[in-house]
N, C-alpha and C positions, 0 to 999 in steps of 0.2 A: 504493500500500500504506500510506503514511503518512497517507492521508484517510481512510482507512477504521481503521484505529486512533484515530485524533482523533475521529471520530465516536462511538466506540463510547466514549472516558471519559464526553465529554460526555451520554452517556444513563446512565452510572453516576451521572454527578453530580447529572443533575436526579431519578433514583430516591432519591438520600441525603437530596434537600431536601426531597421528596416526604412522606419518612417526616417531615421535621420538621417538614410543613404550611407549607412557603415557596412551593410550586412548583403551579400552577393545573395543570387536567388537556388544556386546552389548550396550553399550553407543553409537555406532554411529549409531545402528539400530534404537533406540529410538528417536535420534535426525530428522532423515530422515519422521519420520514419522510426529513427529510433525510440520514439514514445509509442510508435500503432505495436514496436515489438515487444515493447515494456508492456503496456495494455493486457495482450493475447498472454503471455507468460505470468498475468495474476488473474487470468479469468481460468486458467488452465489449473491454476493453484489450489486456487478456492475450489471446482469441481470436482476436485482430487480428495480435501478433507471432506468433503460434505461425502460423499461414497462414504469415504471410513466410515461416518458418522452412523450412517442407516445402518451397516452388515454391523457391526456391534450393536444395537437394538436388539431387544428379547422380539421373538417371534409372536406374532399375537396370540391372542385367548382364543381355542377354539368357541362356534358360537355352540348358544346350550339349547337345545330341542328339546321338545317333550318328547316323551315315545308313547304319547295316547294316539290314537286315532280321531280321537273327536275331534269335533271339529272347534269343540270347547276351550281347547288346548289344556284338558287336565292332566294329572301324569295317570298313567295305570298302574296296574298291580300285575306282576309279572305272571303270566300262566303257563311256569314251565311246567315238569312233569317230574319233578324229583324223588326219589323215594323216601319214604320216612327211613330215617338212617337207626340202626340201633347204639351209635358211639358219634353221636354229631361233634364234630370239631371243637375245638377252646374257641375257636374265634367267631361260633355260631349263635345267632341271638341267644339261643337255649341255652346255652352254655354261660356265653356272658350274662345272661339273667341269672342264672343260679346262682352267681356271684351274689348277686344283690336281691336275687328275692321279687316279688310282689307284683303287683298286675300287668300284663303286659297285652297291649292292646295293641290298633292299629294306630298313629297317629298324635294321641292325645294325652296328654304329660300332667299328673296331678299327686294329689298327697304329700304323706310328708312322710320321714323317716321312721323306721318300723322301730318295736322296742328291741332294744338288745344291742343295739348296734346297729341293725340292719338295714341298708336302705332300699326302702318300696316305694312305692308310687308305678306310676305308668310309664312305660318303655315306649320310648317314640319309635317304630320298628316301619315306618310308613309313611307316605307321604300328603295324607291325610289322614282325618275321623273321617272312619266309615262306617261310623253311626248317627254324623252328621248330616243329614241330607232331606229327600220328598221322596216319597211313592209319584210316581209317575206313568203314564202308561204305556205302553211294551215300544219300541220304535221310537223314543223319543228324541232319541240324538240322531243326528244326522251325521251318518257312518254306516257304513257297510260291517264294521266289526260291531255293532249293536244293534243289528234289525234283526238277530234270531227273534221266536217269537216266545212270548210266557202264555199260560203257565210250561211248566217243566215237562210234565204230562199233563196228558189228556185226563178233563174230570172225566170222574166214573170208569177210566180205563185199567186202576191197579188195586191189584184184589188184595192187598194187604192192610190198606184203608177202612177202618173198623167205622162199623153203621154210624156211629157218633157223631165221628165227622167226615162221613161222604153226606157233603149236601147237595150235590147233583143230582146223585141216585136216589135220594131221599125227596126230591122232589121242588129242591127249591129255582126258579125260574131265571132269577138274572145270572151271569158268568162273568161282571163287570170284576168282583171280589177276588176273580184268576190272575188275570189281567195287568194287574199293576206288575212296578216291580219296585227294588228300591235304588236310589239313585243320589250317594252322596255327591258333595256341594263340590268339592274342590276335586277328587278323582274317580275315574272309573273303576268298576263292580266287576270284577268277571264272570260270565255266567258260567255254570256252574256245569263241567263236560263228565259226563259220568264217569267215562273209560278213564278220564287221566286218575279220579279219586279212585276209581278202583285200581291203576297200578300203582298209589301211591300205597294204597292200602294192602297190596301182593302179600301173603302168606300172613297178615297180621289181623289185628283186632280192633275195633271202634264201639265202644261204649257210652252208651247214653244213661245216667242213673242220676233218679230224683222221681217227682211227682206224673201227672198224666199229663200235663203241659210238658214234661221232655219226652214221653210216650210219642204223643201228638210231631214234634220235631222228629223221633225215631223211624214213625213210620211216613212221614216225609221224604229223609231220605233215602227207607228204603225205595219206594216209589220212583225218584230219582234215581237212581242207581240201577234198576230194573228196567226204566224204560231206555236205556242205554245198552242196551243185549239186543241182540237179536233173539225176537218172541219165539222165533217157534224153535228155539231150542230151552223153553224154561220148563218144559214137560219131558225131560228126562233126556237130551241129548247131551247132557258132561257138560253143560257152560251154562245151566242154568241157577235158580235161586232155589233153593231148600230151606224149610224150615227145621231148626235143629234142637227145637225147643224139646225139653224132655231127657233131653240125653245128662249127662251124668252129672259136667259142668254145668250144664243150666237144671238142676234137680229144686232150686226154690223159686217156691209159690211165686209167681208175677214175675216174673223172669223169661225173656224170649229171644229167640237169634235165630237169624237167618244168615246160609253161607252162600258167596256165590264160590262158586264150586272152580272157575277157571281162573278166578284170581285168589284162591284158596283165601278166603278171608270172611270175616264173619262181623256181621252191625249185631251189635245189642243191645238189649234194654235190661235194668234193673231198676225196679219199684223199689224206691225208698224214700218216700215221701217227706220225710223228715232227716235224711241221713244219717240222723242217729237212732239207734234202736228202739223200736214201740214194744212193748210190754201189755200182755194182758193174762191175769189171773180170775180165779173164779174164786170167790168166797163160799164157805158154807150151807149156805144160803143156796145158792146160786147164780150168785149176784156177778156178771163181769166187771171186771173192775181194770182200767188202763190205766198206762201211765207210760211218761217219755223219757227215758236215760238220754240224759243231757251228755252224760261224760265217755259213753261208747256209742262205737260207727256202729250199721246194722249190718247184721248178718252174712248180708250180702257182698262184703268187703273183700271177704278174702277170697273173692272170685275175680272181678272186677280189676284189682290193685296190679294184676301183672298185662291190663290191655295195653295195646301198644296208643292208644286216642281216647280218653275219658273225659266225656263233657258231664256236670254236674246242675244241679239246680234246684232248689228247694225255698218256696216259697208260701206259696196258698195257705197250704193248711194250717201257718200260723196264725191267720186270721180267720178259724173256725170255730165254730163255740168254746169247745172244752181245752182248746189248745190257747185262747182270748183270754177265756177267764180265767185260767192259771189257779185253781185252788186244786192241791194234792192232786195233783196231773204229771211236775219234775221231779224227778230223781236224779239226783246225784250221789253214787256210792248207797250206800243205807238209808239216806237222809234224801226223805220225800217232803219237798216244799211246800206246807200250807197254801202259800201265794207267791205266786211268782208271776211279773209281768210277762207279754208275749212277746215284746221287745229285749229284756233281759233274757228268759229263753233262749230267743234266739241267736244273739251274741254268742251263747255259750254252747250251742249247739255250731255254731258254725267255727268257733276254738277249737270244739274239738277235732271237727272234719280237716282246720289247718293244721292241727297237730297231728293227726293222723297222714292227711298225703306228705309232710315234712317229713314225716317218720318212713312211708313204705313206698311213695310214689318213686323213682328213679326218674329223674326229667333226661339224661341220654338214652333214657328208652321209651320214655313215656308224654306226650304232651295233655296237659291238664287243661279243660275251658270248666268255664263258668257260667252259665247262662244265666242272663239279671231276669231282673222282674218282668213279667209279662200283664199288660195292662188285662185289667176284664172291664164291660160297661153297660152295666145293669142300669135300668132304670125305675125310678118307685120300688126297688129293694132290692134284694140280696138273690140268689142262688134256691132258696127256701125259705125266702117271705115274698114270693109272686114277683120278683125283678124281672126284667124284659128287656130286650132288643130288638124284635124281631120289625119289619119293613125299613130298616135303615138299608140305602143303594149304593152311597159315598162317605168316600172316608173324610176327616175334617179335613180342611185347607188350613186355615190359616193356624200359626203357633198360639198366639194367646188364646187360643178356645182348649190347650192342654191344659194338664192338671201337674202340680206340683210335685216334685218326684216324690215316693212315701221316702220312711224313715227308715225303712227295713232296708232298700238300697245304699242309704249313708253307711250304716251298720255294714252290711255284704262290702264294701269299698275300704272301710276300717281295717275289718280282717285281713283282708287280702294283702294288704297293703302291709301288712306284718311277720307275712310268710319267706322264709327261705328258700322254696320250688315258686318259679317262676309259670304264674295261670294266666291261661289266655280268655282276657274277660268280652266275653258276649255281651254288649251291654246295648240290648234291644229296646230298653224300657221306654224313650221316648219315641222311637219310629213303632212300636206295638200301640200308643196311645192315640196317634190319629185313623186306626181302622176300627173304628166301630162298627163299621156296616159287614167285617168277616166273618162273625163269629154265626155258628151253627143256629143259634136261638131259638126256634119251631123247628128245624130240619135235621133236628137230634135226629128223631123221629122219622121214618119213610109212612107215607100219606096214611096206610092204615093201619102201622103202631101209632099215630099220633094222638092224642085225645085232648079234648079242651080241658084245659086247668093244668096239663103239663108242666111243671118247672123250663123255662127256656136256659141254653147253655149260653152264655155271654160270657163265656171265661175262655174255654177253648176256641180251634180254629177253623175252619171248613179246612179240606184239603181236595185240591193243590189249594194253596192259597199263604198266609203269614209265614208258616216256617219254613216254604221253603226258601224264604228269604234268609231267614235267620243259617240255614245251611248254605247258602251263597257265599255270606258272612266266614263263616267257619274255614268255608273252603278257602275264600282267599286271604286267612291269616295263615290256615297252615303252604301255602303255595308261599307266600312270603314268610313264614319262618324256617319252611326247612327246604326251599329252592337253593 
């Protein structure tokens, strides 16, 4: 830069001499040229650093896509096909939860440190809550990756479907209740492909145990899972569904499983309403007399504890008469409670189910859910003081017409949240509260069992209908936790 200024006096100076007749026109031709070659040799310079400049630059950021297909631009949930592993890695959700324990969801991060040391809360494992979201009706996004259609199967076409809740065959008219699906806020739901659950499930076991609300989910999906075979091998050509209820593992009461036969693996269900053991003696008298051991699991435990998928759930009956009013109904050890609320009850029944999967669940071989509270919606009463649902066609729309979450779910969140084995919490309780219009309510009943003055169901679900949403759910925690 300083040559090129020095160049440029000295052609001022020989123009001043110019004027005074000192300076030949040779001398200024010479002069002009040695400044255009000074000029070229700092433009030459400068072009030179600036190169350097750019190739030492970091390379840019690649740019960041989603990998939904919507056109939403949500992310998805991956739908690979991985097997349940029996020794999942250190570096695998499961594993790094068992570090820390406590509820592990999709998305959704709460609570606070467990006692003991231990910390629980929610595991962000996702790129959403995907319990955050609307029913919406089948086709709604605009993608070819979500025009399959719902329901899963066809009403009325799977014979495992107990009269309660087939309300197709039972006679009721609309199919609106099928139809929906559910459709979190921020990412895509994968529908639910039966072949990959059944080779995730290859040689293993998948356990449902709790109330007839996980019954209800159980035979969901088996249903799902069935209509995923080719039919006309389910009558005996080696790849169909058996039921295997009776056999030696399933020898108690309320206990059932069906295996499919070509992916060796078996769904079942265990009745246990209360997860901890019911008790009933006979007095003298004759008199029967219950009562609920708060501080042992039931029975059914030591069947259950080595499946390779156990979903859990126990709810309702704490809010039944003799389970409400709590007079000498708990037991603890020897000591039968005169009074005890249904809320403390609970607490200490659900202690002891986390102390119990702490103690025998193995989470590298076992993954544990939890299913929350499932809404019921009677109206002008109860179950058995004339409640009713029955002509509801739509579910709510809008949130403020829900109802505030109950207490029992605080309680269920508490626990969990203090557990060393890492559970995967189903927490359906607000996406169950805006279908009022699924539930069975007159179509318990097929047209000629039905009778006026019937009790309607407003607790349960039609099927196809809510749970197999809640299994949609299921599927794609476990697809994102052991993918």
């Amino acid at each position: 830069m300083g040559a090129a200024a020095g160049s440029s006096k000295e052609v001022k100076k020989l123009l001043k001499k110019m004027k005074q007749g000192g300076v030949s026109c040779f001398q200024i031709s010479m002069s002009f040229m040695a400044a255009l070659a000074t000029y070229f040799l700092l433009i030459h310079t400068v072009r030179f650093h600036l190169s350097r400049i750019i190739l030492l630059q970091p390379p840019p950021l690649p740019l960041i896509t989603s990998s939904s297909s919507s056109s939403s631009s949500c992310p998805s949930i991956s739908s690979s096909t991985a097997p349940i592993s029996n020794s999942l890695s250190s570096s695998s959700p499961a594993a790094a939860a068992n570090a820390s324990g406590g509820i592990e969801t999709l998305g959704r991060r709460s609570g606070k440190n467990g006692e003991g040391g231990r910390s629980g809360g929610v595991v962000d494992v996702s790129p959403c809550d995907l319990f955050d979201g609307r029913w919406v009706e089948d086709g709604d996004q605009k993608s070819s990756s979500t025009t399959t259609t719902h329901p899963l199967y066809e009403p009325g076409s799977c014979p495992f479907v107990e009269e309660a809740f087939d309300c197709y065959n039972n006679g009721r008219p609309d199919l609106n209740y099928t139809r929906l699906r559910w459709k979190p806020k921020a990412c895509s739901l994968p529908r639910l492909e039966g072949r990959k659950l059944l080779e995730m499930l290859r040689g293993k076991r998948l356990a449902f145990v709790g109330d007839s609300l996980n019954r209800n989910m159980w035979e969901s999906l088996v249903c799902i899972l069935r209509s995923s075979l080719d039919l006309h091998k389910d009558d005996g050509g080696g790849s169909g569904v058996y039921e295997i209820t009776g056999k030696k593992e399933f020898r108690y009461n309320n206990s059932y499983a069906y295996r499919y036969a070509e992916y060796n693996c078996t769904v079942e269900f265990y009745r246990a309403p209360f997860l901890v053991q019911e008790l009933v003696a006979w007095s003298s008298d004759g008199a029967r007399k219950e009562s609920l051991r708060l501080d042992l699991m039931d029975e059914t435990s030591s069947v259950y504890k080595t499946a390779d998928v156990i979903i859990f759930n126990t709810a309702h009956w704490w809010t039944h008469k003799k389970t409400s009013k709590g007079e000498d109904f708990y037991q603890e050890g020897n000591h039968v409670h005169r009074k005890l609320s249904a809320d403390d009850a609970y607490r200490k029944a659900l202690t002891t189910w986390a102390r119990w999967v702490d103690e025998h669940v193995d989470p590298n071989r076992t993954t544990a859910f939890f299913r929350g509270y499932s809404w019921s919606h009677f109206r002008g009463g109860q179950w058995n003081s004339g409640g009713n649902c029955d002509g509801e066609t739509s579910p709510i729309v809008e949130e403020r017409h829900l109802a505030k979450y109950p207490k029992m779910v605080k309680i269920l969140e508490s626990v969990i949240s203090g557990m060393r084995t890492p559970v995967m919490y189903l927490n359906i309780t607000r996406m169950t509260d805006y279908r009022k219009e699924a539930h069975p309510s007159v179509y318990r009943f097929s047209g000629e069992k039905r009778r006026r003055g019937d009790s309607q169901d407003c607790s349960h679900w039609c099927l196809p209908g809510v749970p197999d949403a809640w299994n949609e759910l299921m599927y794609a925690m476990l697809l994102k936790r052991l993918a």
